[in-house]
C-alpha positions in Angstrom: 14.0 -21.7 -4.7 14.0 -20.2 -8.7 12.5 -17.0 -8.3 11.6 -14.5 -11.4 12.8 -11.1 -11.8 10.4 -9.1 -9.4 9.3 -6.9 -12.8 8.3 -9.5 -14.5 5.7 -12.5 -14.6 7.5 -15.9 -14.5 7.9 -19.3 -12.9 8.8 -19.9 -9.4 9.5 -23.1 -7.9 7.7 -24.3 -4.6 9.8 -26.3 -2.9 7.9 -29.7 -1.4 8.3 -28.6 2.4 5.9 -25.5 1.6 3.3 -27.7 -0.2 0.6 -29.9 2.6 -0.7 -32.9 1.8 -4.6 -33.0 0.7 -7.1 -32.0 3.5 -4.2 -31.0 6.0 -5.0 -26.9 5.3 -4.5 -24.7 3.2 -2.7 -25.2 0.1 -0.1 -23.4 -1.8 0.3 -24.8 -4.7 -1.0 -27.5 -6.3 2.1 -28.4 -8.7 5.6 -27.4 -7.7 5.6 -24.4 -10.3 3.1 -21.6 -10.1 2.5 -18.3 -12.2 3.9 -15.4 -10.6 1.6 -12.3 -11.7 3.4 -9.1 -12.9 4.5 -6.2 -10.3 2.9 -2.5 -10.9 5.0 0.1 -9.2 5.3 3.4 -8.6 7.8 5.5 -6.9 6.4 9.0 -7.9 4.9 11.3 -5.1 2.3 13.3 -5.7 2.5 15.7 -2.8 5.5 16.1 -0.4 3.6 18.2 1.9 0.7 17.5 4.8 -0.9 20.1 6.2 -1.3 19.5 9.7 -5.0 20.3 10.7 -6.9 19.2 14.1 -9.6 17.1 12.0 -7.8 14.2 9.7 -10.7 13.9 7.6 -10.2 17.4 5.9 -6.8 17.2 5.3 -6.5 13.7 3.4 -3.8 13.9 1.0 -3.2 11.4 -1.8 0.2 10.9 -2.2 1.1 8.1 -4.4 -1.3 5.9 -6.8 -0.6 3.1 -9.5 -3.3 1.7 -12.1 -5.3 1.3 -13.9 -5.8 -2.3 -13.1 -8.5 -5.1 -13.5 -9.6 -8.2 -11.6 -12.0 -10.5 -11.3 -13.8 -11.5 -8.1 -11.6 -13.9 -5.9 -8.7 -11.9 -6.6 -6.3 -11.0 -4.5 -4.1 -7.7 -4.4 -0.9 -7.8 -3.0 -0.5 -4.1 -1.8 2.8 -3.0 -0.4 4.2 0.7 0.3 7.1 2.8 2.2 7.6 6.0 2.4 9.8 8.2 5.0 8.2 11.5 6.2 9.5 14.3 9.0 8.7 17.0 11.2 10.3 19.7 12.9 8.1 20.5 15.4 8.8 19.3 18.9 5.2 18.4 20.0 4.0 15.2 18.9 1.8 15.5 15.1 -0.1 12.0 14.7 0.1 10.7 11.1 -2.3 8.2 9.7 -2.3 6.5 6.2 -4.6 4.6 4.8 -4.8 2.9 0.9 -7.8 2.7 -0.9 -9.6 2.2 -4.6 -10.8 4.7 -6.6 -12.0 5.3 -9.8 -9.3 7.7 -10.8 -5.8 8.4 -10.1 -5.4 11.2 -6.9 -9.0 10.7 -5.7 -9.3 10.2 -2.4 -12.8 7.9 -1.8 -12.8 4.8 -3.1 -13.1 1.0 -1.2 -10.3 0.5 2.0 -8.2 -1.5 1.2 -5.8 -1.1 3.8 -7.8 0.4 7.0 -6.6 3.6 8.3 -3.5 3.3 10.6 -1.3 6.2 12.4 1.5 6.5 14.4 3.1 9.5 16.2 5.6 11.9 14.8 8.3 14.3 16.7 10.9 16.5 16.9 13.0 14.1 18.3 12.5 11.1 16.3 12.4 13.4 13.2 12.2 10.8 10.4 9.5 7.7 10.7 9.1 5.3 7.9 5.9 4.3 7.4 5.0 0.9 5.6 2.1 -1.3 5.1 1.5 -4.5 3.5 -1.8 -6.1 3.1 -3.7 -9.3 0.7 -6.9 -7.7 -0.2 -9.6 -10.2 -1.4 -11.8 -9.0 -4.0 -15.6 -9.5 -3.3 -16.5 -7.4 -6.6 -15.1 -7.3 -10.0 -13.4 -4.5 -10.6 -12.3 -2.6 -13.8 -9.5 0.1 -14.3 -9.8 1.1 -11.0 -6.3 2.9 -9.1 -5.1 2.0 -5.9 -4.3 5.3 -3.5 -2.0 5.9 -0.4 -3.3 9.1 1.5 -1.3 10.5 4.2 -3.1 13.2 7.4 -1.6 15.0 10.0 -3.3 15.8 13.0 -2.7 17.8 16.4 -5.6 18.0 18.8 -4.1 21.5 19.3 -3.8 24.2 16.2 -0.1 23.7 15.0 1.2 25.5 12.0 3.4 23.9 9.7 3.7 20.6 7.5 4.7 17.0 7.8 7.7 16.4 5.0 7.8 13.1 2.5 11.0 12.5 1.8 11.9 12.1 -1.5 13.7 8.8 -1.6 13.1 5.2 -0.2 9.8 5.2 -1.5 7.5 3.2 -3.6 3.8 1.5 -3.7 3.5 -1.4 -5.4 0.6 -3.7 -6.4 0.2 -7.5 -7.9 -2.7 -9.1 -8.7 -3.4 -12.2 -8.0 -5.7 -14.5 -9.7 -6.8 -18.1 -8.8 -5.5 -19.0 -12.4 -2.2 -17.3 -12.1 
């Protein structure tokens, strides 16, 4: 399989076991070569620190964004992200992450894209990564718009302290996908 350098838009080749014969499913490609739509990325973390609170919904953090993009209705976005985070406190600190649109870069509203997800965090684990992947169809138009990861840490008891982001491994990235491309 040809495949383009992942920064940049270019051909790939579909080889003929991955295509279906007409009205036997879906279809991925029409032709055997196919536009592959160019790969915004960012690796740049805005905070490195979660407060850990006992309500998530105050303590929302934005931590990574890329944009501005556009895209008509029908697209799709291709939304990926990793990032490592730690704790040294020895009883469990639930961390949830959730990635969203907004209008501009940091803000936290905006429309779900990928719905909010958490998974424990402790002492003796220490690091977690934490990924996500998700095709978002569009319903809407949108236009320079950003696309958000915010992180929360919760107790159901008052802790005092932080949840870390470590400062390497990370990145969000985001392709857009038209029915043209």
């Amino acid at each position: 399989m040809k495949v383009s350098n992942r920064l940049s838009a270019g051909p790939v080749h579909v080889p003929d076991y991955l295509k279906r014969p007409a009205g036997a499913g879906v279809v991925l490609a029409s032709t055997s070569v196919f536009a592959v739509p160019a790969l915004i990325e960012s690796s740049s973390i805005l905070e490195d620190q979660i407060p850990i609170t006992t309500q998530y919904d105050r303590n929302r953090v934005v931590v990574m964004t890329v944009g501005p993009i556009s895209a008509a209705a029908g697209a799709l976005l291709d939304v990926r992200f990793q990032l490592i985070v730690s704790s040294e406190h020895r009883p469990p600190v639930m961390v949830g992450y959730d990635v969203r649109l907004s209008d501009a870069p940091g803000e936290r509203p905006g429309h779900v894209v990928l719905p909010a997800v958490a998974t424990n965090l402790d002492r003796a684990r220490h690091h977690e990564i934490l990924s996500g992947s998700r095709l978002h169809e569009l319903h809407e138009p949108v236009e320079h718009v950003y696309v958000t990861l915010s992180l929360w840490a919760q107790r159901s008891q008052d802790l005092q302290g932080d949840i870390t982001i470590e400062e390497s491994g990370q990145f969000l990235q985001v392709r857009v996908v038209t029915p043209d491309s």
